[in-house]
N, C-alpha and C positions, 0 to 999 in steps of 0.2 A: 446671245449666250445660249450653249445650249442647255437641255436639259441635264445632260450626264453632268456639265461641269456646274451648275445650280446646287442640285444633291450633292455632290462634294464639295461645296464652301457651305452645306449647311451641316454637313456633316461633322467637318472640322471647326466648323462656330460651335457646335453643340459639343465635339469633345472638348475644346478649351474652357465654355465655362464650367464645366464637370469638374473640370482639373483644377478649377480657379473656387468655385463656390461648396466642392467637396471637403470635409475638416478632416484633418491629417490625425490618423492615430496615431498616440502616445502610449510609450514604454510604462509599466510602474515605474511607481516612484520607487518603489521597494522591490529586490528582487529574492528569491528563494530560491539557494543554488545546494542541489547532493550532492554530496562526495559516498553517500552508499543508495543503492538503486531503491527507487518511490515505491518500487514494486516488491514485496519480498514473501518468502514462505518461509512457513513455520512449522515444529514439527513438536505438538504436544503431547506430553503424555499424564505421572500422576504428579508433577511439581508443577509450580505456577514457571511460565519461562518470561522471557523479556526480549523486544526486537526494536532495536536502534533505528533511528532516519537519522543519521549525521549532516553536516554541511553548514553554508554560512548566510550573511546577507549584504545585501550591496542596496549603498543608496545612490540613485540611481539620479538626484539631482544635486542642485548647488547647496541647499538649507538643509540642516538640520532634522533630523524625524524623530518623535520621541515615540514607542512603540512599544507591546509587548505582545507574544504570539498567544494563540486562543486556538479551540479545536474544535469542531461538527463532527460527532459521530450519530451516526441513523442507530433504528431500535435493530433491526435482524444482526448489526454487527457487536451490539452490545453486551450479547449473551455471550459472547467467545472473549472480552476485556473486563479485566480485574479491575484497571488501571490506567491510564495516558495522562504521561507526564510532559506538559511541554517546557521546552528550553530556559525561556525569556517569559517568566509568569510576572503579574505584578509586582511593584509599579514600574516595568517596563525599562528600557533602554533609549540613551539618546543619539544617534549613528549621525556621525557629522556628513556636511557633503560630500559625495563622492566616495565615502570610507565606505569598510568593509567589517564583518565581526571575522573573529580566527572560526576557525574549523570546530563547531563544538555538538553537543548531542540535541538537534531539533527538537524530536519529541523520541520518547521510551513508553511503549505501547506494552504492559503487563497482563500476557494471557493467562485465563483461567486454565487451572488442570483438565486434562479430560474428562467430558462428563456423557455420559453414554447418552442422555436427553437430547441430544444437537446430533446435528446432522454435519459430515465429516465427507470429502474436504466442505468448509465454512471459507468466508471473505467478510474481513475486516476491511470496510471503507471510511475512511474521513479524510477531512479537510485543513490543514494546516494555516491560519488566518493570521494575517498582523494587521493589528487592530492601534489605529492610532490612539494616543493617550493627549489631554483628557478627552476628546470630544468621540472618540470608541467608533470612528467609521474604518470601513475596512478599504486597508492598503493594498495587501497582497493576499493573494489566498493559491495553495496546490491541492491536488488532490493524490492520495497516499494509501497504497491497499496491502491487507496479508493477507496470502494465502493458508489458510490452517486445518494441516492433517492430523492425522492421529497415528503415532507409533506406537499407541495401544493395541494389540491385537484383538480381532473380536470376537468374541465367542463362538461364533461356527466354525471360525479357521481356528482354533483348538477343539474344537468338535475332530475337523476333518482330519489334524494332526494325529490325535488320538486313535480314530478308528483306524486309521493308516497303519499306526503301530503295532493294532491288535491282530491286524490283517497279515501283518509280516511274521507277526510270534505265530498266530495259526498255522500259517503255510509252512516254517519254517517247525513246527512243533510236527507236521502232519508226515515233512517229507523223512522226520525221522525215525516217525514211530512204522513207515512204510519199509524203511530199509533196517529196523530192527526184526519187522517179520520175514524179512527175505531170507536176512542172515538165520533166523529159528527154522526156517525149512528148508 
């Protein structure tokens, strides 16, 4: 036998057990599906506003899941939320197998008003978690971010506005008092 055909029966022995002693990953159990995009912007100004993550949940085996959703949000995203309301809060929901929930509000993320202190645009990150009930280990988790600017105008761009205007009343004050003299001589 020769050598090329040696390396290729061990080649093909070694990808077989690969294929044989490797563990086959699995789907959640639980799935987190949007019906509005994970990703969204926001656009605050002096009222608190509010930004939807719609959508549902799928159990994704044969038993039963008794569950309710939970959130992570970090500290730099904290300073731009009033509020995060999730969907399914305590004590939780029991989603038969294979069922689905309807179409309802995930989580309702309530921004602070503009505050000139933060830094603009800001990114609101967290994490969307379903957390089994009672024994609280986690099922499913997404991650879910807003983008947040300010339709508050900022003080230099009324600065700029202003002098702009002043600039216009001069020119327009100068070119007249220039053809009042003309007209006198």
């Amino acid at each position: 036998m020769s050598l090329r055909s040696r390396c290729m029966r061990l080649l093909v022995a070694l990808l077989i057990s690969l294929a044989l002693f490797t563990p086959v990953a699995r789907a959640d159990s639980l799935s987190i599906v949007y019906t509005s995009p994970q990703n969204q912007t926001d656009v605050v100004s002096s009222g608190f506003t509010s930004v939807v993550f719609t959508g549902y949940l799928v159990n994704n085996t044969d038993a039963p899941i008794t569950f309710q959703l939970s959130y992570v949000l970090g500290p730099p995203s904290s300073f731009y939320v009033a509020s995060l309301i999730q969907g399914i809060g305590f004590p939780g929901i029991t989603l038969a197998g294979g069922q689905s929930t309807s179409i309802f509000d995930l989580a309702t993320v309530n921004l602070n008003p503009f505050d000139p202190s933060l830094t603009y645009p800001g990114v609101v990150n967290f994490n969307l978690d379903a957390i089994s009930l009672p024994a609280g280990g986690l099922i499913s988790e997404s991650a879910d971010s807003i983008q947040v600017v300010t339709g508050v105008p900022e003080v230099s761009t009324l600065n700029l506005l202003a002098l702009a205007l002043l600039a216009g009343y001069l020119a327009t004050w100068i070119k007249r008092r220039d053809r009042r003299r003309e007209a006198i001589s």
